[in-house]
Backbone as JSON, one array per atom type, in Angstrom:
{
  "sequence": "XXXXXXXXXXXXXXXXXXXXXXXXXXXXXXXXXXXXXXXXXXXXXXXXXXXXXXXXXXXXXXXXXXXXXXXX",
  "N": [[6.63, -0.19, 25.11], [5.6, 2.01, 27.6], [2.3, 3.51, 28.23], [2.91, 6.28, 29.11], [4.81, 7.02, 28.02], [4.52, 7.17, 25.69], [2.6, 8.91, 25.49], [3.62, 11.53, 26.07], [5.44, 11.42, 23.54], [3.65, 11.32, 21.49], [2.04, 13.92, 22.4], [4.14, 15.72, 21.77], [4.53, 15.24, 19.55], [2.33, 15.9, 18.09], [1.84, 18.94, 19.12], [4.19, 19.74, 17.2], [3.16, 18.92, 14.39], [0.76, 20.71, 14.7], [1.91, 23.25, 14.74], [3.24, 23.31, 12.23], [1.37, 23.04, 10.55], [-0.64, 25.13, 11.01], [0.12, 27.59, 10.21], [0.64, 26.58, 7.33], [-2.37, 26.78, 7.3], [-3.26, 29.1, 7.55], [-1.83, 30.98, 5.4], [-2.95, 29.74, 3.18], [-5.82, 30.4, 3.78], [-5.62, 32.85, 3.73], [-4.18, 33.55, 1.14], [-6.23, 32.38, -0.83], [-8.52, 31.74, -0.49], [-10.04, 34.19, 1.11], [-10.87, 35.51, -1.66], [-13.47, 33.99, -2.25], [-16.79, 33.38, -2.29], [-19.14, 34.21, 0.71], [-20.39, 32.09, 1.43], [-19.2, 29.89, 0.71], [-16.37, 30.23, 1.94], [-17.05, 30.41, 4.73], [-17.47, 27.29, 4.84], [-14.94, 26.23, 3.88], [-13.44, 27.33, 5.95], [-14.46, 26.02, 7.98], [-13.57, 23.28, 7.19], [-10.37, 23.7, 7.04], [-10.35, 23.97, 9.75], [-10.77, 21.84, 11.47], [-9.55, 19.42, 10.1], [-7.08, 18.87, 10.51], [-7.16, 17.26, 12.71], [-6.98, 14.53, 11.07], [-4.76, 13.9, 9.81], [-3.8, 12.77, 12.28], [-4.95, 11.07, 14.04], [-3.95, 8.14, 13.52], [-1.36, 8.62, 15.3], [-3.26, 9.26, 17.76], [-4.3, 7.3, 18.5], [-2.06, 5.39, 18.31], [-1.26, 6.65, 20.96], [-3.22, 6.02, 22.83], [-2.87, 3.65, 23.22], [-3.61, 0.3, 25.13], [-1.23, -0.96, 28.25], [0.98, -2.59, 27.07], [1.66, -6.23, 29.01], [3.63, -7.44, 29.08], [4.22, -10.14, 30.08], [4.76, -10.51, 32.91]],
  "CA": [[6.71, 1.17, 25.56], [4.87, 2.32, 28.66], [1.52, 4.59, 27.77], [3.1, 6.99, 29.3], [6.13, 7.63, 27.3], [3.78, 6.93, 24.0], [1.48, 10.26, 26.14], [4.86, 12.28, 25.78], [6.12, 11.37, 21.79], [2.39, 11.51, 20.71], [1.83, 15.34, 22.2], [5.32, 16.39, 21.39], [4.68, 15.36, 17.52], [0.9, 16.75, 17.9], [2.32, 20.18, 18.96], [4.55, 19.88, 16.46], [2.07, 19.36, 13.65], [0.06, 22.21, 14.75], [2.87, 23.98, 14.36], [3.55, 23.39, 10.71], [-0.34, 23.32, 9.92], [-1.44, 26.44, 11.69], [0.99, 28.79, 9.32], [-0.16, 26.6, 6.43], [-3.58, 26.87, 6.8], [-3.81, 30.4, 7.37], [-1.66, 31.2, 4.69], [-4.18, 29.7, 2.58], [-6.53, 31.2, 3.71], [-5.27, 34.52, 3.37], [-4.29, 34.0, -0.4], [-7.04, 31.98, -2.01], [-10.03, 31.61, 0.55], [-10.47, 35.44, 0.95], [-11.28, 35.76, -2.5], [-14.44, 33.17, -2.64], [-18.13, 34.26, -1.49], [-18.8, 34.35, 2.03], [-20.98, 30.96, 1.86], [-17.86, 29.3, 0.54], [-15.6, 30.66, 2.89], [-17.57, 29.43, 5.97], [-17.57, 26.21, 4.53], [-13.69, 26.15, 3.76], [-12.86, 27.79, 7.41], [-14.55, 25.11, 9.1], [-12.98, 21.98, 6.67], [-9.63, 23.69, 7.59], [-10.77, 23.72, 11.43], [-11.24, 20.27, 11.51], [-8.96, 19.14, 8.81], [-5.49, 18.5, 11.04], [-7.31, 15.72, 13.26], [-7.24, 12.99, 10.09], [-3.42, 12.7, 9.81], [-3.18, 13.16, 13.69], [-5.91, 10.2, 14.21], [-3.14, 7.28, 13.83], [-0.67, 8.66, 16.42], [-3.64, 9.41, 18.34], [-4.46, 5.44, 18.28], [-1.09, 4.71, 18.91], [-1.19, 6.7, 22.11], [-4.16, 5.76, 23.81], [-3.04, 1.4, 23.36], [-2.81, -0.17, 26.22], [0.49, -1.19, 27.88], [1.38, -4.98, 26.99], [2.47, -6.96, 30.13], [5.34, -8.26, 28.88], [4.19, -11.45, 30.58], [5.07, -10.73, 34.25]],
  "C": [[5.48, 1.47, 26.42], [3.72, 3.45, 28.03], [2.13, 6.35, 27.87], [4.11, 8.09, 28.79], [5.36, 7.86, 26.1], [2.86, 8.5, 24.62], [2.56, 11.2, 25.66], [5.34, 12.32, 24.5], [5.05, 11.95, 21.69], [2.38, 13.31, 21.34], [3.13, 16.18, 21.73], [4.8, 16.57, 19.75], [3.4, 15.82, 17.54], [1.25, 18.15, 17.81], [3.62, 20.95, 17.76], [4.11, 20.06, 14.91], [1.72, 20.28, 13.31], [1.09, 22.96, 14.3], [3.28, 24.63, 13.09], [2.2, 23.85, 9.9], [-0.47, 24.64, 10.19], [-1.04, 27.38, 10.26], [0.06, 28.46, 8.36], [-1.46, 26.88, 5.95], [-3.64, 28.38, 6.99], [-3.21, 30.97, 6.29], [-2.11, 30.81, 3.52], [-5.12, 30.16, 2.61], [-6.62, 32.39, 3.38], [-5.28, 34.63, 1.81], [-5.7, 33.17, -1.36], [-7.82, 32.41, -1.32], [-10.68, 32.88, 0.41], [-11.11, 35.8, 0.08], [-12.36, 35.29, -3.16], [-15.15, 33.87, -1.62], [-18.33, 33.67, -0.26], [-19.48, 32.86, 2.3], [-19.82, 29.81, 1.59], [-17.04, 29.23, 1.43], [-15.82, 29.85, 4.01], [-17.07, 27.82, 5.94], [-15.83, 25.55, 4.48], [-13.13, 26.15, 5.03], [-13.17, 26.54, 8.22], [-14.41, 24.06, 8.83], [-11.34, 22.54, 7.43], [-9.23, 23.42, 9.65], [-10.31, 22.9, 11.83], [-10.29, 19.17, 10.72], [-7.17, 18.57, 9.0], [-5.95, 17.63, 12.28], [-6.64, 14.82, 12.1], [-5.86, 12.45, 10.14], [-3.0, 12.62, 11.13], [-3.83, 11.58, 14.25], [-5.04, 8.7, 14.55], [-1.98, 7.33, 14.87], [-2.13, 9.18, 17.35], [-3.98, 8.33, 19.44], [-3.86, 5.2, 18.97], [-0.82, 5.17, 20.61], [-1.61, 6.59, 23.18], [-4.29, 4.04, 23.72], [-2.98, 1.28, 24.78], [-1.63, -0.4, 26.32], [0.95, -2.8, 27.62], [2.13, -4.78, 28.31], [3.92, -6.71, 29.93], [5.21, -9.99, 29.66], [4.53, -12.19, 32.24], [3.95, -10.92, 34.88]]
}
């Protein structure tokens, strides 16, 4: 598969991700997070931040391989 097509799956299923994450994490936030002290909080806000790279990291991989020949 050409980089280029692997550039196209990989942001399709990235924006897709986000998608599902975003809701989740703020709806966490909203019901627990809110209710811990503000040095907590910080600390939580910016693990969630950061926190939807790690499972993104292996299609990230996969989309920046090179392209194999194929031998031509």
């Amino acid at each position: 598969m050409r980089r280029r097509t692997r550039t196209l799956i990989g942001t399709i299923g990235m924006l897709a991700f986000v998608a599902l994450y975003a809701p989740l994490a703020m709806a966490l936030a909203d019901s627990r997070i809110s209710q811990t002290p503000p040095a907590v909080q910080a600390i939580l806000y910016g693990f969630l931040g950061i926190a939807w790279i790690f499972p993104l990291m292996p299609l990230i991989r996969w989309m920046e391989r090179k392209d194999v020949d194929g031998g031509t």
